[in-house]
C-alpha positions as CSV (number, residue, x, y, z in Angstrom):
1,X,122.9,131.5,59.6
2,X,124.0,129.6,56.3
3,X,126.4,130.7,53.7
4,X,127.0,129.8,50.4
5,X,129.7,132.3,48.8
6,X,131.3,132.0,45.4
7,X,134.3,133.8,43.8
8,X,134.7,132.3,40.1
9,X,137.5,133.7,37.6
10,X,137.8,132.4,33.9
11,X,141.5,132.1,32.7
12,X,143.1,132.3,29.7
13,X,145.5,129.4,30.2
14,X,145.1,125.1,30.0
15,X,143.9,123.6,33.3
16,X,147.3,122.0,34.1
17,X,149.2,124.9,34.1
18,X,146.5,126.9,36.5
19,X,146.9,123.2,38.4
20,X,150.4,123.8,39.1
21,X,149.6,127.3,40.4
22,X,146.9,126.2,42.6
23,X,149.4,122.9,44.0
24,X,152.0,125.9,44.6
25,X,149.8,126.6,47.6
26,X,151.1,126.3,51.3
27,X,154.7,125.6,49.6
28,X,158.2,127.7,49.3
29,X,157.2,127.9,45.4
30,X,153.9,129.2,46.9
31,X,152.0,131.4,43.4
32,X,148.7,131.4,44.9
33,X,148.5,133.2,47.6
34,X,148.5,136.9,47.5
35,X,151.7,137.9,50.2
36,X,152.5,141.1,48.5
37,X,149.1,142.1,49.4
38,X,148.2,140.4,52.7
39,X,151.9,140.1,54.3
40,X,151.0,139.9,57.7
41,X,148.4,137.2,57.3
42,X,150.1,134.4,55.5
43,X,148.9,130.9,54.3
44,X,150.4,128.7,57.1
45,X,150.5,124.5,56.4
46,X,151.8,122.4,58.9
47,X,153.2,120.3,56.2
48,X,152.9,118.3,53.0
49,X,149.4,119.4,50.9
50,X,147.7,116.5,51.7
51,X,144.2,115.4,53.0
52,X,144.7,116.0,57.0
53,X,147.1,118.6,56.7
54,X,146.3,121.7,59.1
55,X,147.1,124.8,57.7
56,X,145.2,128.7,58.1
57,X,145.4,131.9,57.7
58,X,145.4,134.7,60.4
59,X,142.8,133.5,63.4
60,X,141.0,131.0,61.0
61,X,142.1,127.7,60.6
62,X,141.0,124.2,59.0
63,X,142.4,121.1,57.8
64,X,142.6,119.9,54.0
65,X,139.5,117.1,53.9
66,X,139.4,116.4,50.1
67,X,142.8,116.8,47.9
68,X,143.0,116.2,44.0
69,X,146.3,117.1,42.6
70,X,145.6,120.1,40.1
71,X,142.0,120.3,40.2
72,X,140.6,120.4,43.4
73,X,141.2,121.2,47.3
74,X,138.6,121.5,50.0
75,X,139.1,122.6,53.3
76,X,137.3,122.4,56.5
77,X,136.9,124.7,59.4
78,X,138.4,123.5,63.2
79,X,136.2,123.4,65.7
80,X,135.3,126.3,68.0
81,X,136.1,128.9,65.3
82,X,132.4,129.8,65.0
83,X,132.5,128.8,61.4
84,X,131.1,125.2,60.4
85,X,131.4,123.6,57.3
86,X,134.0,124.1,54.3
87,X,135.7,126.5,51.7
88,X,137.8,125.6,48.8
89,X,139.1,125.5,45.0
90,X,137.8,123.4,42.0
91,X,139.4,124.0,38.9
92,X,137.5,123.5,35.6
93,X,138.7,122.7,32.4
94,X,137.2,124.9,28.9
95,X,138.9,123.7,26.6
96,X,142.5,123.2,25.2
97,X,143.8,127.4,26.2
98,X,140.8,127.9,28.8
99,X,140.1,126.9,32.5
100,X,137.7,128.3,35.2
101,X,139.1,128.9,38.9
102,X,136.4,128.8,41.4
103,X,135.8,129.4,45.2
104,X,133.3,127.9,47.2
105,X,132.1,128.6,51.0
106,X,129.5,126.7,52.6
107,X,129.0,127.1,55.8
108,X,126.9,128.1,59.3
109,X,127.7,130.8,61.0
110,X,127.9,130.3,64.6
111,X,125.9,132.9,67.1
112,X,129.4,133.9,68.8
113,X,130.8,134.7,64.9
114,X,127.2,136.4,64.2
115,X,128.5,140.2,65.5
116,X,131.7,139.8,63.7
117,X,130.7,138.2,60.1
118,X,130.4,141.3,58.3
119,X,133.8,142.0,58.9
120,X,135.0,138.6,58.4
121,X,132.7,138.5,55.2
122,X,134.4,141.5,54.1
123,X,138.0,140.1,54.4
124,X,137.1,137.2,53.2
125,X,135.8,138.5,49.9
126,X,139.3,140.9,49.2
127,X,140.9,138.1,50.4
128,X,139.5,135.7,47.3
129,X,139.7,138.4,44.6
130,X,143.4,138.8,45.3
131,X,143.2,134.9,44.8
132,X,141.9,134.6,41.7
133,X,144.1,137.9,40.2
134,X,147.4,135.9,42.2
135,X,146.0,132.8,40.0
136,X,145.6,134.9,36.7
137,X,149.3,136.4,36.9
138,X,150.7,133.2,37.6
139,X,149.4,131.1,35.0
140,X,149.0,133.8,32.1
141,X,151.8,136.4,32.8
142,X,149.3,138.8,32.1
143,X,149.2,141.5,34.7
144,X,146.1,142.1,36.7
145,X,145.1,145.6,38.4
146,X,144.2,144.3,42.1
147,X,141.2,145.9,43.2
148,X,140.4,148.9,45.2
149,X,139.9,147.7,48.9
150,X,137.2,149.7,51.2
151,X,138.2,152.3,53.3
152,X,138.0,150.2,56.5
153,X,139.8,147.0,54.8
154,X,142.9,149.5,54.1
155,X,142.6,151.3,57.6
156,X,142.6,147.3,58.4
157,X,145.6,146.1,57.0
158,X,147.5,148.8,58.0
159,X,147.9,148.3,61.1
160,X,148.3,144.3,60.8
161,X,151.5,145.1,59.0
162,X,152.3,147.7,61.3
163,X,151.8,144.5,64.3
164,X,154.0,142.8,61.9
165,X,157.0,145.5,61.8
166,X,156.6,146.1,65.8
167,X,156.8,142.5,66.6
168,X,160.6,141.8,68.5
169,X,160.2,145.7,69.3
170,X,160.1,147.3,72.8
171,X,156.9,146.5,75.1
172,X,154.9,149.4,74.3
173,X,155.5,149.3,71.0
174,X,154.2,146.0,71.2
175,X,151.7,146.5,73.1
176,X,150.8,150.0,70.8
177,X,150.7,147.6,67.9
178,X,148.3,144.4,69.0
179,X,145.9,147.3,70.6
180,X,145.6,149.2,66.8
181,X,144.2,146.3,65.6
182,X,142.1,144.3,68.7
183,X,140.5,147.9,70.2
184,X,138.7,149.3,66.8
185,X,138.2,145.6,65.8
186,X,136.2,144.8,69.0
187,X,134.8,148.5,69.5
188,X,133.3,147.7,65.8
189,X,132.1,144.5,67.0
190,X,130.4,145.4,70.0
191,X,129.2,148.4,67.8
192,X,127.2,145.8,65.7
193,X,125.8,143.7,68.4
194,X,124.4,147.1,70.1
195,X,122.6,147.3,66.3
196,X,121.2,144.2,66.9
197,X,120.0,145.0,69.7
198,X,118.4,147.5,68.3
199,X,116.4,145.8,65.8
200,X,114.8,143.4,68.0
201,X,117.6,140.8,68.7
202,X,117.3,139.5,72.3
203,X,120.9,137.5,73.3
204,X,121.6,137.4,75.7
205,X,118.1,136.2,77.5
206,X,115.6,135.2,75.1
207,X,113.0,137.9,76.0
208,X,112.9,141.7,77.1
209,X,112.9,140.8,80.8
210,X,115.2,138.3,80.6
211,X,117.7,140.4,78.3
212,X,117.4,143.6,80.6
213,X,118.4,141.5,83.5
214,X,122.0,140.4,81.6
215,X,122.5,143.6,80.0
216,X,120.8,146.6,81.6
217,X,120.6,145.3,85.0
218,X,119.8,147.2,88.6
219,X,116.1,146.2,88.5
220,X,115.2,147.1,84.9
221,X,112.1,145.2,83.1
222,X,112.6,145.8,79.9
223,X,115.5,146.9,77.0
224,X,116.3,150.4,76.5
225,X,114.5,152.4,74.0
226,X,115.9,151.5,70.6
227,X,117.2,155.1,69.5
228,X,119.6,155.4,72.5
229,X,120.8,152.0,71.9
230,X,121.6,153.2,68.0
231,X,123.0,156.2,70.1
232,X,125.1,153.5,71.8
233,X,126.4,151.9,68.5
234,X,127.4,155.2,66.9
235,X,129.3,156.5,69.7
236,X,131.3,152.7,69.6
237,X,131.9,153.1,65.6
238,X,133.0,156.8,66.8
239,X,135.7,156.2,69.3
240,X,136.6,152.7,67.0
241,X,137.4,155.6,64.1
242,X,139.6,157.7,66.7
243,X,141.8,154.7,67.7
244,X,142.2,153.6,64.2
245,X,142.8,157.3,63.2
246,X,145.4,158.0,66.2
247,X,147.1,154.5,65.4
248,X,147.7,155.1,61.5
249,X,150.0,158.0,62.3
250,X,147.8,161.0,62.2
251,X,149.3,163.8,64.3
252,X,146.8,165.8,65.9
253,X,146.7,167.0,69.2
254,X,142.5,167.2,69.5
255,X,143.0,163.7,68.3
256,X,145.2,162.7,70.8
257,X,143.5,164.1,73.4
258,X,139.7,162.4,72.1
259,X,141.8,158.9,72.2
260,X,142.8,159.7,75.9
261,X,139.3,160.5,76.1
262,X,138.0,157.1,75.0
263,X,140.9,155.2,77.1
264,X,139.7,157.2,80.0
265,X,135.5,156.4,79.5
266,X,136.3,153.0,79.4
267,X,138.6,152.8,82.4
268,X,136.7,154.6,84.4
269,X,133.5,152.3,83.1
270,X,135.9,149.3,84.1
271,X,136.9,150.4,87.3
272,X,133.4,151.6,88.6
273,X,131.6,148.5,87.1
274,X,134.2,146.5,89.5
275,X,133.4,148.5,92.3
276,X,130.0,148.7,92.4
277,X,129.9,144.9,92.3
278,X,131.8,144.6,94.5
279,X,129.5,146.8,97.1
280,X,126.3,145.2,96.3
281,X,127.3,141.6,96.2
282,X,126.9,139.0,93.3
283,X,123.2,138.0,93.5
284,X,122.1,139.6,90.4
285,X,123.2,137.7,87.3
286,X,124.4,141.6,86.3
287,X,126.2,141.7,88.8
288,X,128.1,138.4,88.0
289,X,128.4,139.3,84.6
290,X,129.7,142.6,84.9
291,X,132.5,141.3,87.5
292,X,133.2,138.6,85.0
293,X,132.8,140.1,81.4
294,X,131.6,144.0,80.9
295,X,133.8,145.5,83.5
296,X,137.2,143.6,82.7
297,X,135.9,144.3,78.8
298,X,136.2,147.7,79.9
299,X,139.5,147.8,81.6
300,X,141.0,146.0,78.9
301,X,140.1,148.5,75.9
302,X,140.8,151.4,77.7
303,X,144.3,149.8,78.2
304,X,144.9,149.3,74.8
305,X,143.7,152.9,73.8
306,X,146.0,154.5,76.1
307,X,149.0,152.2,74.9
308,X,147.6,153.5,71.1
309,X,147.3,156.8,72.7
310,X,151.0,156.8,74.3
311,X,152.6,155.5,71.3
312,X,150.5,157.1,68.7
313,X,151.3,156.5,64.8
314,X,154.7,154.8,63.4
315,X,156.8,156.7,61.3
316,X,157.8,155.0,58.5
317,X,155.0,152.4,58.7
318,X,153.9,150.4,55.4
319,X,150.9,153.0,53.8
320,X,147.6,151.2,53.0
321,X,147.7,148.8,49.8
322,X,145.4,149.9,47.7
């Protein structure tokens, strides 16, 4: 799938004094990038701005491919990322007092980043507003009213601070923290390929027989009817809500006991997937598959919802920017 995203923002200030703003980037005197608002995801450079510098932010990263002091910076996305092709800033000049910031993506959207984009897209969208109203404050002094984010983007970074405060913490704190964030994101994730499904899209296999005998397996012929596979996807989003729910702090014994629930469904899901394998053998590419990705899927989210489950909410922990 190709993307072409903008963000544009028209300044009230001179292009070499947005220029400075945008060269500020990746450096101590960073006044580009949004921290206040995204502190756990951080502009990281490996050094100098420069054309082959690697830098990123959170799990994407690229390296700088075209850099022209105070007017424009490109980036391009590293291999294996599921992203190809490049991002960036051009500044425009409008005059003596004006100047126009923009953002550009352009890129291909891999099948393995297909099931996640809308989330990515989402992120990546906050991520450029803040940007451009980062950009505006710096270079006019004006103050700018950051936007409202979406339920699910605040729910989101959250918990990414909370990782961030329970970092150097105990092991289950630890653990409590990386599973707030990894099980709803995946549980979403798996949610939206399960929708896909649903409409028609046949990956793994190419074909209904060929996709029943990765997915559904045990001699089936065809896919499953697409309103229990919907079925499927809404129970996913469902138990994703809980764990996010139980991990942003909310006491409530029923919702305790609903995320012990979902930690218990999927263990059990795990441990039986393993077992029945194990029984009748590894001639069925199901079989093989669900030895060496469903069932250890399995095991590992209902790990992490019982550490979420065990440790519950943080007291004290950041609240949601809004």
């Amino acid at each position: 799938m190709n993307v072409r995203n903008v963000h544009s923002r028209e300044l009230a200030a001179p292009a070499d004094r947005v220029g400075r703003v945008l060269d500020s980037l990746g450096g101590d005197g960073n006044r580009l990038w949004p921290i206040e608002r995204w502190p756990a995801m951080p502009f990281e450079l490996d050094g100098p701005l420069a054309v082959g510098a690697r830098c990123g932010h959170g799990p994407i990263r690229y390296a700088v491919e075209t850099y022209d002091p105070g007017r424009r910076l490109v980036f391009r996305f590293a291999d294996g990322l599921g992203l190809g092709g490049t991002h960036g800033f051009e500044l425009e000049p409008l005059g003596a007092t004006r100047s126009r910031l923009t953002h550009t993506l352009e890129c291909k959207v891999r099948p393995k980043m297909l099931p996640l984009w809308p989330i990515v897209r989402g992120y990546h969208d906050a991520l450029l507003e803040d940007i451009l109203d980062q950009a505006e404050l710096a270079a006019t002094g004006r103050h700018v009213r950051s936007r409202r984010w979406p339920i699910w983007l605040r729910a989101a970074n959250a918990a990414d601070v909370r990782v961030a405060r329970w970092r150097g913490g105990p092991p289950g704190g630890r653990a409590a923290g990386a599973s707030a964030v990894a099980v709803p994101a995946t549980l979403t994730a798996i949610a939206g390929l399960h929708a896909a499904w649903a409409l028609g899209w046949r990956w793994p296999g190419g074909d209904d027989r060929a996709f029943a005998e990765r997915v559904v397996g045990y001699g089936a012929a065809e896919a499953p009817p697409a309103a229990a596979t919907w079925a499927v996807a809404s129970a996913l989003l469902g138990a994703a809500a809980i764990v996010r729910t139980t991990a942003g702090g909310t006491q409530s014994r029923g919702l305790r006991r609903a995320t012990w629930g979902v930690a218990g469904v999927f263990l059990a899901r795990g441990a039986f997937g393993l077992s029945a394998a194990a029984i009748r053998g590894f001639d069925e590419i199901y079989e093989r598959l669900d030895a060496a990705v469903y069932s250890p899927l399995c095991l590992a989210l209902g790990a992490g919802t019982a550490a979420v489950a065990r440790r519950g909410g943080v007291p004290n922990a950041r609240k949601p920017t809004t």
